[in-house]
C-alpha positions in Angstrom: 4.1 0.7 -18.5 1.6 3.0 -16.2 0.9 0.0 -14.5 0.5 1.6 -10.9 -2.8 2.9 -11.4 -3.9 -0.9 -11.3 -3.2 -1.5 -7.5 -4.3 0.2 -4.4 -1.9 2.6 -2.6 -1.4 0.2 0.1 -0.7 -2.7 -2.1 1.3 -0.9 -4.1 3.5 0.5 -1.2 3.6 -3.3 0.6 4.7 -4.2 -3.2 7.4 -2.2 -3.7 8.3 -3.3 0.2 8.9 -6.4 -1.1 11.1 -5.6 -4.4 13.4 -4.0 -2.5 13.8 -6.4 0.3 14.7 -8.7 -2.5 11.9 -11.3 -2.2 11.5 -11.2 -6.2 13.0 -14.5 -7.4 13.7 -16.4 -10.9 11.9 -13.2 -13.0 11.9 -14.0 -16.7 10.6 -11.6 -18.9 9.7 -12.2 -22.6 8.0 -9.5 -24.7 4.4 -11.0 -23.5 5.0 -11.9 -20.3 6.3 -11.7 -16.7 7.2 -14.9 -14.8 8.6 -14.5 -11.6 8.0 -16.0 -7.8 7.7 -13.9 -4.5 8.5 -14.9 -1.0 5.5 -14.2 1.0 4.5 -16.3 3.7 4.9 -19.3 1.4 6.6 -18.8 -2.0 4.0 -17.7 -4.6 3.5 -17.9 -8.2 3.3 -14.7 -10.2 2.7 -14.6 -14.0 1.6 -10.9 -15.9 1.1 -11.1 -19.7 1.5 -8.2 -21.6 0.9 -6.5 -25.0 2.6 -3.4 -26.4 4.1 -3.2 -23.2 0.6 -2.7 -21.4 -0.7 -4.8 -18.2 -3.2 -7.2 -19.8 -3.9 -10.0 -17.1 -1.9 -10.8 -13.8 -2.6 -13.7 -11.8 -0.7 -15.1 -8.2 -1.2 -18.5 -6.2 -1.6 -16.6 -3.1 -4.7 -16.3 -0.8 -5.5 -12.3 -1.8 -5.5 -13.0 -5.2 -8.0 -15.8 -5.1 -10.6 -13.3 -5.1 -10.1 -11.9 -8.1 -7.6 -8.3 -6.4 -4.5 -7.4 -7.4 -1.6 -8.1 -4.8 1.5 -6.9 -3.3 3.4 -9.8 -4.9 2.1 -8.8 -8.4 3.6 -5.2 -7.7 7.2 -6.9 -6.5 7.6 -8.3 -9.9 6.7 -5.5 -11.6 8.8 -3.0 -9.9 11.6 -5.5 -10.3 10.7 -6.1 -13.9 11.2 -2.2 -14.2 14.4 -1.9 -12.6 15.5 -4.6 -15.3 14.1 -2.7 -18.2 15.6 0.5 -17.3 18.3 -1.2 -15.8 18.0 1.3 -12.3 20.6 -0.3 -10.2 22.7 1.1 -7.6 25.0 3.1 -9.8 22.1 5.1 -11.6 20.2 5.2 -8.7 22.9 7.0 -6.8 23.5 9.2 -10.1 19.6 10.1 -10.4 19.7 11.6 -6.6 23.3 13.7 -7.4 21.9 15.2 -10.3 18.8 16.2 -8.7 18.1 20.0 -7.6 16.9 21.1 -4.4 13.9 22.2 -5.7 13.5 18.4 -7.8 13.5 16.8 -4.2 11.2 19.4 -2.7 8.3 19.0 -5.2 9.1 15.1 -5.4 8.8 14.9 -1.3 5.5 17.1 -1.8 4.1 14.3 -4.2 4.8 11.4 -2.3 4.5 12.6 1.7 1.3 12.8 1.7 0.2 9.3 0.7 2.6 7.5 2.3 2.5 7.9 6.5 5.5 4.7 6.3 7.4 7.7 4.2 6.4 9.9 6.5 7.4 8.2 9.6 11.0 7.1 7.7 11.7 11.0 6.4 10.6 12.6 10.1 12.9 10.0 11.8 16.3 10.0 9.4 16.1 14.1 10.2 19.3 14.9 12.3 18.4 18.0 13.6 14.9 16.3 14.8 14.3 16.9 18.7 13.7 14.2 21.1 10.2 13.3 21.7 8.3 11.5 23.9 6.2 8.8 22.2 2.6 8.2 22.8 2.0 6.0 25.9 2.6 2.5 23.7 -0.2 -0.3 25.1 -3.0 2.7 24.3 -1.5 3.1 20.3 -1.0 -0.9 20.0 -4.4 -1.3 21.5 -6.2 1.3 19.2 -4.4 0.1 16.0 -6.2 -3.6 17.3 -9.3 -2.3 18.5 -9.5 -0.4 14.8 -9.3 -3.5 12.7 -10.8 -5.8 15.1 -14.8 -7.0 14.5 -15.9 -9.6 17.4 -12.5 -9.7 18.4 -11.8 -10.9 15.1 -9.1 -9.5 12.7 -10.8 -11.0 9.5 -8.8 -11.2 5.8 -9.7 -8.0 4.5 -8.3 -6.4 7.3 -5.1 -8.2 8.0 -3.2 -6.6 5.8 -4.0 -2.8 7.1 -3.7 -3.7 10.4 -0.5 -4.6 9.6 0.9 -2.0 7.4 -0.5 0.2 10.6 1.7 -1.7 13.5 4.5 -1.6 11.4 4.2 2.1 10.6 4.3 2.8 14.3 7.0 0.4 14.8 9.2 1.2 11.9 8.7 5.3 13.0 7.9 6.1 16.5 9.6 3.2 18.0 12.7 2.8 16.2 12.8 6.5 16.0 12.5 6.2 20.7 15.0 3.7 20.7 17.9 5.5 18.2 17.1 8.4 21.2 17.7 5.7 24.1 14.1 5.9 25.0 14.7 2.4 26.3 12.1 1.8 29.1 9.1 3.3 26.8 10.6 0.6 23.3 11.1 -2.0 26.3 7.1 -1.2 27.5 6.1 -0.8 23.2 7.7 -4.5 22.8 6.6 -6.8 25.3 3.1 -5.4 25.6 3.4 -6.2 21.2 4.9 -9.5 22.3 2.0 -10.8 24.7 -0.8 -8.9 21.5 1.0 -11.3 19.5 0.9 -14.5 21.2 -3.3 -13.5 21.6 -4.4 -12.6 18.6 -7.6 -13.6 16.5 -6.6 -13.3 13.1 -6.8 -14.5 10.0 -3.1 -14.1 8.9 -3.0 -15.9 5.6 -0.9 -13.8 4.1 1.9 -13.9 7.0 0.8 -10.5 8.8 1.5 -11.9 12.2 5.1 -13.2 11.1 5.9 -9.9 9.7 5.1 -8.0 13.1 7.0 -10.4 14.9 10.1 -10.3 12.9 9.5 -6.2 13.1 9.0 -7.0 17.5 11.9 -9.4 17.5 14.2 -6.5 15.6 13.7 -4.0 18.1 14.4 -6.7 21.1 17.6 -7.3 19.6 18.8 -3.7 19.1 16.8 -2.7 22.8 19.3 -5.9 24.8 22.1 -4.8 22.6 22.1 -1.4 23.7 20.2 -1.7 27.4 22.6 -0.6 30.6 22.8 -3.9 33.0 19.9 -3.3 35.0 17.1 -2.5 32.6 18.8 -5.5 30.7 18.9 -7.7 34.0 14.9 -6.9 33.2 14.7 -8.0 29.7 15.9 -11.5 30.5 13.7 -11.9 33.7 10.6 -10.6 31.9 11.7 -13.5 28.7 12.4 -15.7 31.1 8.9 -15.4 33.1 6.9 -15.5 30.1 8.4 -19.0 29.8 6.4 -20.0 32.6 2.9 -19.7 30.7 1.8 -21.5 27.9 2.5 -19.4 24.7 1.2 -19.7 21.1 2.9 -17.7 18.0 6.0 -16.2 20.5 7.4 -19.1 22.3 10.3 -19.9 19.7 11.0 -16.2 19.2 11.3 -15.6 23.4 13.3 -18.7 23.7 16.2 -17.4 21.3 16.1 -14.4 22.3 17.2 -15.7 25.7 20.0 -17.5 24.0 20.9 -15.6 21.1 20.7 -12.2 22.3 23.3 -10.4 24.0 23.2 -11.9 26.9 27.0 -12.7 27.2 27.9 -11.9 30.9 28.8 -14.0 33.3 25.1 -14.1 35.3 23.0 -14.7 32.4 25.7 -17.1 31.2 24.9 -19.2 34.6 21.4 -18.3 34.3 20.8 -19.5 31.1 22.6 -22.9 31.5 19.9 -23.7 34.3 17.2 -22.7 32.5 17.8 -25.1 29.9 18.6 -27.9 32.4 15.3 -27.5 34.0 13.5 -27.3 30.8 14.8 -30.3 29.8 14.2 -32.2 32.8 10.4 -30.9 32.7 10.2 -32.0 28.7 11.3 -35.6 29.8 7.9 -35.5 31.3 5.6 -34.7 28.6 3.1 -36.7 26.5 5.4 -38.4 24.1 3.8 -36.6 21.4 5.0 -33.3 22.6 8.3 -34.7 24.5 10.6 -35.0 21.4 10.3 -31.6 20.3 10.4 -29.9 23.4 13.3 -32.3 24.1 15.3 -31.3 20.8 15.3 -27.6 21.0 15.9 -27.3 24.5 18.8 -29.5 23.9 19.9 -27.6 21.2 19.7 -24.4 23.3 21.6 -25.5 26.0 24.5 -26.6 23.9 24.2 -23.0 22.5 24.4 -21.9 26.2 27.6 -24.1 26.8 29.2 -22.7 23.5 28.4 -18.8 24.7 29.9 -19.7 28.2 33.4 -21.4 26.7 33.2 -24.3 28.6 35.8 -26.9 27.6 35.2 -28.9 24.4 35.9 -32.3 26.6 32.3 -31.5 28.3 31.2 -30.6 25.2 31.3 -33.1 23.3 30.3 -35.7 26.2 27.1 -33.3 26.2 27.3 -34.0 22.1 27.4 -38.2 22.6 25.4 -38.7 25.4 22.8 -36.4 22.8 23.9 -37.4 19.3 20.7 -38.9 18.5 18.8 -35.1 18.3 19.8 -33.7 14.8 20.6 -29.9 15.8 23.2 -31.6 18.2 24.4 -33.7 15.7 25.0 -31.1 13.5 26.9 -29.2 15.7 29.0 -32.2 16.4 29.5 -33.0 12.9 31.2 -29.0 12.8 32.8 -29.7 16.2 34.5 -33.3 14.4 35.4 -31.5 11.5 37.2 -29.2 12.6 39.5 -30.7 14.4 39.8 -32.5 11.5 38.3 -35.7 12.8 36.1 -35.9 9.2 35.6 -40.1 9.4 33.8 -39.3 12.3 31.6 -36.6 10.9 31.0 -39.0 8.4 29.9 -41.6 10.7 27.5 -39.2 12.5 25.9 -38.3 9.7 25.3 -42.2 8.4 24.0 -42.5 11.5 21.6 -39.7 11.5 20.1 -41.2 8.6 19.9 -44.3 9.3 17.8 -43.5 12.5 15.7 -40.7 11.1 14.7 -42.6 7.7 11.3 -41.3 7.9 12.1 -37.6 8.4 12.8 -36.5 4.9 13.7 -33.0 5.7 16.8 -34.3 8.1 17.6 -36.9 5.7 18.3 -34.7 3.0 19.7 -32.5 5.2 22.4 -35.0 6.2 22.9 -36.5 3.0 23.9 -32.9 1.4 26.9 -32.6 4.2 27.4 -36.0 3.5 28.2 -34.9 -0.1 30.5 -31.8 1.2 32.9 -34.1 3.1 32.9 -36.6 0.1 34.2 -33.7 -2.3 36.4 -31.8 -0.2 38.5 -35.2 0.5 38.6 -35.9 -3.1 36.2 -39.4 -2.2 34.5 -39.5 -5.9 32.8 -42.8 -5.9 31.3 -41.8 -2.6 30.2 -38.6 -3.8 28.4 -39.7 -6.6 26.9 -42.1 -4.6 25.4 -39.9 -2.4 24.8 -37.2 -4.9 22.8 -40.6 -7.1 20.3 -40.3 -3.9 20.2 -37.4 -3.2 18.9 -36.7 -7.1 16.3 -40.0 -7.3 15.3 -40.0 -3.4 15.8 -37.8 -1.2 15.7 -34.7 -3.1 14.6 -35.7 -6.4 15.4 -33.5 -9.6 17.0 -31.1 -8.0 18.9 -28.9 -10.4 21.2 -27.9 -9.0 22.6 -31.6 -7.7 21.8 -32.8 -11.4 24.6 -30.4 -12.4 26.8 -31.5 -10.0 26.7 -34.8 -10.6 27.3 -34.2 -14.2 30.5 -32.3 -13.4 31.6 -35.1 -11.8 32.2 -37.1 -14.8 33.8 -36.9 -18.1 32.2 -35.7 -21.3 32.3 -38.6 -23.0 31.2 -40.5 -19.7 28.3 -38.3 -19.5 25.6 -40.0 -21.8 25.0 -43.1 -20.4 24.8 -42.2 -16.9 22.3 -39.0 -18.1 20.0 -42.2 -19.8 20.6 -44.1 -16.5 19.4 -41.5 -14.4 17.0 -40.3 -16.2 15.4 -43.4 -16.7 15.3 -43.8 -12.9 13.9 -40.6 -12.4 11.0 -41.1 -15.2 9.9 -44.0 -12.9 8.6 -41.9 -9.7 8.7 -38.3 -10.7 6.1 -36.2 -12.3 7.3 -34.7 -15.9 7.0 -30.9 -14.5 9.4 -31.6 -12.1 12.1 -33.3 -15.0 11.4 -30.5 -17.4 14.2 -28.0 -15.9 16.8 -31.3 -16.4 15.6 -31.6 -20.3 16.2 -28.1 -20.8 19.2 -28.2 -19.3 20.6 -31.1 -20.9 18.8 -29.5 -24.1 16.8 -32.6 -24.9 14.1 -31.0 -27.1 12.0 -34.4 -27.5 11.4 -35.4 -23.7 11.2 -31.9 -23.1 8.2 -31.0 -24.8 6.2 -34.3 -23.9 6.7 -33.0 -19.8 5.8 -30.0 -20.8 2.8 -31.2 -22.8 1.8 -33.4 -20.2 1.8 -31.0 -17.6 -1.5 -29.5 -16.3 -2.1 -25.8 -17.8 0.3 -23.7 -19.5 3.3 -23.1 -16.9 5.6 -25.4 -18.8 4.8 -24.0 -22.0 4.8 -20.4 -21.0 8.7 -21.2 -19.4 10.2 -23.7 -22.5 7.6 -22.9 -25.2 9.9 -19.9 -26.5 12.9 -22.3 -27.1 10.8 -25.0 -29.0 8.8 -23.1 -31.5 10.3 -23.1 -34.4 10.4 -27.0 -34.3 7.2 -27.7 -32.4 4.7 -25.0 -32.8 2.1 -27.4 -34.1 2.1 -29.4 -31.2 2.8 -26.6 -28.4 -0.6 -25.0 -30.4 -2.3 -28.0 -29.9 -1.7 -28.0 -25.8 -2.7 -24.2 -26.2 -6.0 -24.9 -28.0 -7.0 -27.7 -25.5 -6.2 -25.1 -22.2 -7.9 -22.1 -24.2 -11.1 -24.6 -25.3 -11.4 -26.3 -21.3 -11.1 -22.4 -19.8 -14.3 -21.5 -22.1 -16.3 -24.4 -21.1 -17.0 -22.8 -17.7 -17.8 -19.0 -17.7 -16.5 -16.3 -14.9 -15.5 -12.7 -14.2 -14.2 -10.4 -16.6 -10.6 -11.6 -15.5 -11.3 -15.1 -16.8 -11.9 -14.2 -20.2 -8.5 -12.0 -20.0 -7.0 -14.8 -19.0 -8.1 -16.5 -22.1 -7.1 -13.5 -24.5 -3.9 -13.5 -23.0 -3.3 -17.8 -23.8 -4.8 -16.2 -27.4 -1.7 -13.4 -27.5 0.7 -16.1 -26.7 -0.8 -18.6 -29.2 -0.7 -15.8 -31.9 3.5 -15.8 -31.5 3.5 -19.1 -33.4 4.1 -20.0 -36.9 0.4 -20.3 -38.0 -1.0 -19.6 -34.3 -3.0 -16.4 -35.8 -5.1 -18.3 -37.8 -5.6 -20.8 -35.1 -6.8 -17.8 -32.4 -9.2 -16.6 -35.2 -10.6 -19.7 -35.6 -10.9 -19.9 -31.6 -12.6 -16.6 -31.7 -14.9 -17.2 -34.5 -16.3 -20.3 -32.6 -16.4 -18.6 -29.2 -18.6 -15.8 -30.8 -21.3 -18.2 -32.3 -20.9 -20.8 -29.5 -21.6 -18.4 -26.3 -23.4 -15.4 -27.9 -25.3 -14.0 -24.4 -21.6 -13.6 -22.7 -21.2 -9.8 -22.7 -17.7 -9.7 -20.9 -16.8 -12.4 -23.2 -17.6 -10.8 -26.1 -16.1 -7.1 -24.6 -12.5 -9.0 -23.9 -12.6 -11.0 -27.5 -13.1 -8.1 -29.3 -10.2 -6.3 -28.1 -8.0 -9.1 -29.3 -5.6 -8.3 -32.1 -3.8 -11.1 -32.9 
């Protein structure tokens, strides 16, 4: 597929970013279509139909592709979705480069160098014969990068994204390039002037820009304490630990365990950091109670961290544990302290307790209640274990797959059926049929199967399970296809929109009589909405 020339080089670069960071998940492929989901800032939906291996439509949940533009996540999939046709993976990628000449990797670096400066930056810095060299004063190129993108001291959607691609060019390059030189004050000025740009920023960062830079920021502090000499790192904590005095925004988290995570490990900032947190959480006591808990629980959290680093004795740490055991990052650690030292009833005590008390946090209930499954199996406990696996599956985590399965290992074959029809049944009673469709097709229950998928809102069911039903229910799945095709027309819209449409019309076409259907649809289309040119442009390159 020449399916490149569809994105813009910058997309197409932050794309492929993505692929090979690995943030292409669940990509099924049929000979029509690409289903897949990227991890952005948020997990986002990307389906791509095609026909005779050509791009026909692509369309993504996320923010930038709302208005109508191809995105990065589009690209992710489809790199990956080429690495899985011609089945590039490490082995043939490493025998592509060894049978490559000298010249080959000249005229290919001539190619691509110029539009890339990221390439640019990475090929000047992984040069081992490069010289040192000073980098450009940091606060003026982090402000000019800013200043460029910035309208009313406002860094608006459209320019999010190559603002930045731009920061993390110069971080990725000149910065990372400083610090592999030991340029440590000028990557130790770069950083915390980035840190403090951060915390201020005006943007609209739908798309996770200002996460990515911090991520890129809170790399090169990590690598910068790792490798600082005592005194400039005796000035790495004191500048983290001053900007804890002012209110922060986006960096607070990301200072904090860096003060505790980092390699801070002698004996001073040991000490220090054990005082820190006392003070902290003496000050949190003191906050508006809707802001006291959480202040309360990560500081807590932190200082036990603190205690661990420093090795002092497990008798004061677990009084710090009980006289806390009520804050769920403390209990979990506790519930790892108990268990191994093979104290497991009381693990399992803990973490009935931490349910009972946090009933209406969800997220920690389910949390607790999946290490409450772990213990049950690992001492052989079955009746407990499918106990807790039965709520985890109709309450506290309901339909999850992969607990499904697990509870249906845990009983015989011939056991299996009725407690499938029990659970099931339960299930039918408070979840939506999307969400039970990936059980039916597990359990390969055809009949239930198609009525979630029928009943679900568009074609997302039908596009994933349609395949494995045709030959059985085409006449029904056309029907769902004719009423999604017939609802899309009734409102007009760009050019895409009607692709959209062709493409349900390609997919229609795959089933037993599904051509004749689509020429129907066509043939009523054409006489029904006679004045819509792009309409009319996209039906008429529609071969069924």
């Amino acid at each position: 597929m020449n399916w490149q020339q569809l994105f813009q080089l910058r997309i197409l670069n932050r794309g492929y970013d993505y692929y090979q960071s690995g943030h292409v998940h669940q990509l099924q492929r049929t000979a029509t279509q690409l289903v897949a989901q990227v991890q952005g800032s948020q997990r986002y939906q990307v389906t791509i139909t095609l026909h005779h291996g050509k791009v026909q439509t692509m369309t993504c949940d996320c923010p930038y592709a709302a208005g109508q533009r191809n995105c990065k996540h589009m690209a992710a999939v489809l790199f990956a979705a080429e690495e899985t046709a011609t089945g590039d993976g490490d082995d043939s990628m490493t025998d592509l480069i060894a049978q490559a000449t000298t010249e080959q990797m000249r005229d290919f670096l001539r190619l691509v160098l110029p539009h890339n400066p990221a390439l640019v930056a990475l090929f000047r810095n992984s040069s081992p014969t490069e010289p040192v060299r000073p980098i450009q004063p940091a606060i003026e190129v982090i402000d000019a990068i800013c200043d460029q993108y910035t309208d009313q001291d406002f860094i608006d959607y459209e320019n999010a994204t190559p603002f930045a691609d731009e920061l993390l060019t110069y971080l990725d390059g000149d910065l990372t390039a400083a610090l592999r030189d030991h340029q440590d004050q000028d990557v130790f000025a770069a950083v915390s002037h980035l840190f403090l740009v951060l915390d201020q920023l005006e943007i609209d960062d739908s798309d996770g820009e200002v996460m990515m830079l911090l991520d890129a920021g809170t790399t090169l502090w990590t690598q910068l304490i790792h490798q600082a000499a005592l005194p400039l790192k005796r000035r790495l904590f004191d500048w983290l630990r001053t900007q804890l005095q002012h209110p922060l925004d986006v960096i607070e988290e990301t200072v904090q365990d860096l003060l505790f995570n980092a390699d801070f490990t002698e004996p001073e900032f040991l000490t220090a950091k054990l005082a820190l947190a006392n003070d902290a959480i003496r000050r949190a006591h003191h906050l508006p109670s809707w802001e006291r808990d959480d202040r309360v629980d990560r500081w807590t959290g932190l200082r036990l961290k603190a205690m661990v680093s420093a090795e002092v004795a497990d008798a004061d740490i677990e009084a710090f544990c009980r006289a806390n055991v009520t804050r769920h990052r403390i209990r979990d650690y506790y519930v790892d302290f108990c268990l191994q030292r093979h104290r497991p009833q009381e693990a399992i005590a803990l973490l009935q307790e931490g349910k009972r008390v946090n009933c209406d946090l969800s997220g920690v209930v389910c949390h607790d209640s999946q290490r409450l499954v772990a213990i049950y199996q690992q001492l052989g406990q079955t009746a407990n274990y499918r106990q807790e696996l039965w709520r985890l599956l109709t309450t506290y985590d309901p339909a999850n797959l992969d607990e499904f399965q697990a509870y249906r290992a845990s009983f015989q074959a011939s056991e299996w059926p009725a407690q499938r029809q029990k659970l099931l049944a339960t299930l039918k009673a408070h979840v939506a049929p999307a969400d039970l469709a990936p059980l039916y097709a597990h359990e390969k229950l055809e009949q239930p199967l198609l009525q979630a998928i029928i009943a679900q809102d568009g074609l997302a069911g039908v596009r994933t399970y349609g395949p494995a039903l045709k030959t059985k229910y085409a006449k029904r799945i056309l029907q769902k296809y004719v009423a999604t095709a017939q609802q899309a027309m009734r409102t007009t819209g760009p050019r895409q929109h009607y692709r959209q449409v062709v493409a349900m019309l390609r997919e229609m076409a795959t089933y037993s009589n599904g051509a004749i259907q689509t020429q129907q649809l066509v043939s009523e289309w054409q006489q029904a909405y006679p004045r819509r040119t792009a309409m009319l442009d996209e039906l008429a390159k529609f071969e069924p």
